[in-house]
C-alpha positions, 0 to 999 in steps of 0.5 A: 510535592507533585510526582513528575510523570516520565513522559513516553513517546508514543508507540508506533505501529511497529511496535505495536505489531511486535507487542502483539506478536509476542504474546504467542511464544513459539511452539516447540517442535512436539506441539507443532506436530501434534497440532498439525497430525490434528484432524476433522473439527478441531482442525481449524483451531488447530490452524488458528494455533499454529498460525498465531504462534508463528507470526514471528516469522512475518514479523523477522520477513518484514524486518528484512524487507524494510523499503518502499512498503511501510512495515504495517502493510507488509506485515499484513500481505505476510500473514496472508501468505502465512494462513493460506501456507498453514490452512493448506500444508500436508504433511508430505509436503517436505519441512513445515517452518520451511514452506511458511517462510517461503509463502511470506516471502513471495507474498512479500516479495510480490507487494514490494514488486507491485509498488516498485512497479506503480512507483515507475508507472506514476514516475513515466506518467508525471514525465509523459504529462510534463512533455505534453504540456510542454508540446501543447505551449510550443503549438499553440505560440506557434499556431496561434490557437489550441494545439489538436491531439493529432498535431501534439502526436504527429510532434511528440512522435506519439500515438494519438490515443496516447496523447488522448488518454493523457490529455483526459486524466490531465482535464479529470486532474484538473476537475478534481483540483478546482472542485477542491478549490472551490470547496476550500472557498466555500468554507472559507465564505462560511467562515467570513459570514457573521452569525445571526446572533451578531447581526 
């Protein structure tokens, strides 16, 4: 009689990242000093140590910020946070746990700043591409031919090198998606033509 196999689903990248990380238990506060009082070529091993042993704390800084970045790339942005905090901290500069966790989180706090930043930059320019779309339809019924730049600026009450810089990325979008057409077309040709064999 054959066995049935429990099937598991697979693992995330979440998942995968806390697997990883749990492989470094925390150090104890002893361990953590006498890495740190460590000196001359043993110092970067030291730092190696007491990096890997304190991932966690991007791991629970990640947790806390789960939006509009995915979990893996937060994680990353974090752990740089945390080696530059690590390979720089001196022993004057006040409690160590507290300036890892504060270079995770600004670094953390940057990314998600960035993104949120892009997010309204893409969201304003689709609007900014929908309005001169729309102003170009209205010209060019009205005037019967192709609206200018400088009549679309003088209606949408826009600088004309705004609507010149908008109008440029509409046509580079436009190249782009015909030549992507094109290629799909191509491959659908390759796929319709019979093979030597049968001809």
């Amino acid at each position: 009689m054959a066995q049935r196999t429990e099937q598991r689903p697979p693992k995330d990248e979440e998942d995968e990242i806390r697997e990883q990380v749990a492989r470094y238990p925390r150090l104890s506060n002893a361990q953590e000093q006498r890495l740190l009082a460590t000196q001359g070529v043993e110092r970067d091993a030291a730092n190696r140590t007491l990096i890997e042993h304190n991932l966690h704390l991007v791991v629970e800084a990640a947790e806390a910020r789960k939006r509009g970045v995915p979990f893996g790339d937060l994680f990353q942005e974090g752990t740089v946070g945390l080696i530059s905090a690590v390979e720089h901290y001196k022993p004057g500069d006040g409690g160590f746990h507290a300036r890892l966790v504060h270079a995770i989180d600004v670094t953390m706090d940057d990314v998600l700043a960035q993104t949120a930043e892009a997010q309204r930059n893409d969201e304003a320019f689709v609007v900014a591409c929908r309005l001169l779309e729309s102003a170009q339809r209205l010209l060019s019924e009205r005037l019967g031919r192709e609206a200018t730049p400088a009549e679309l600026a003088k209606l949408l009450q826009w600088e004309e090198a705004r609507v010149n810089v908008i109008l440029e990325m509409l046509r580079g979008a436009e190249v782009v998606h015909d030549q992507e057409l094109l290629d799909y077309l191509d491959v659908l040709d390759d796929a319709d033509e019979p093979d030597d064999a049968e001809a």
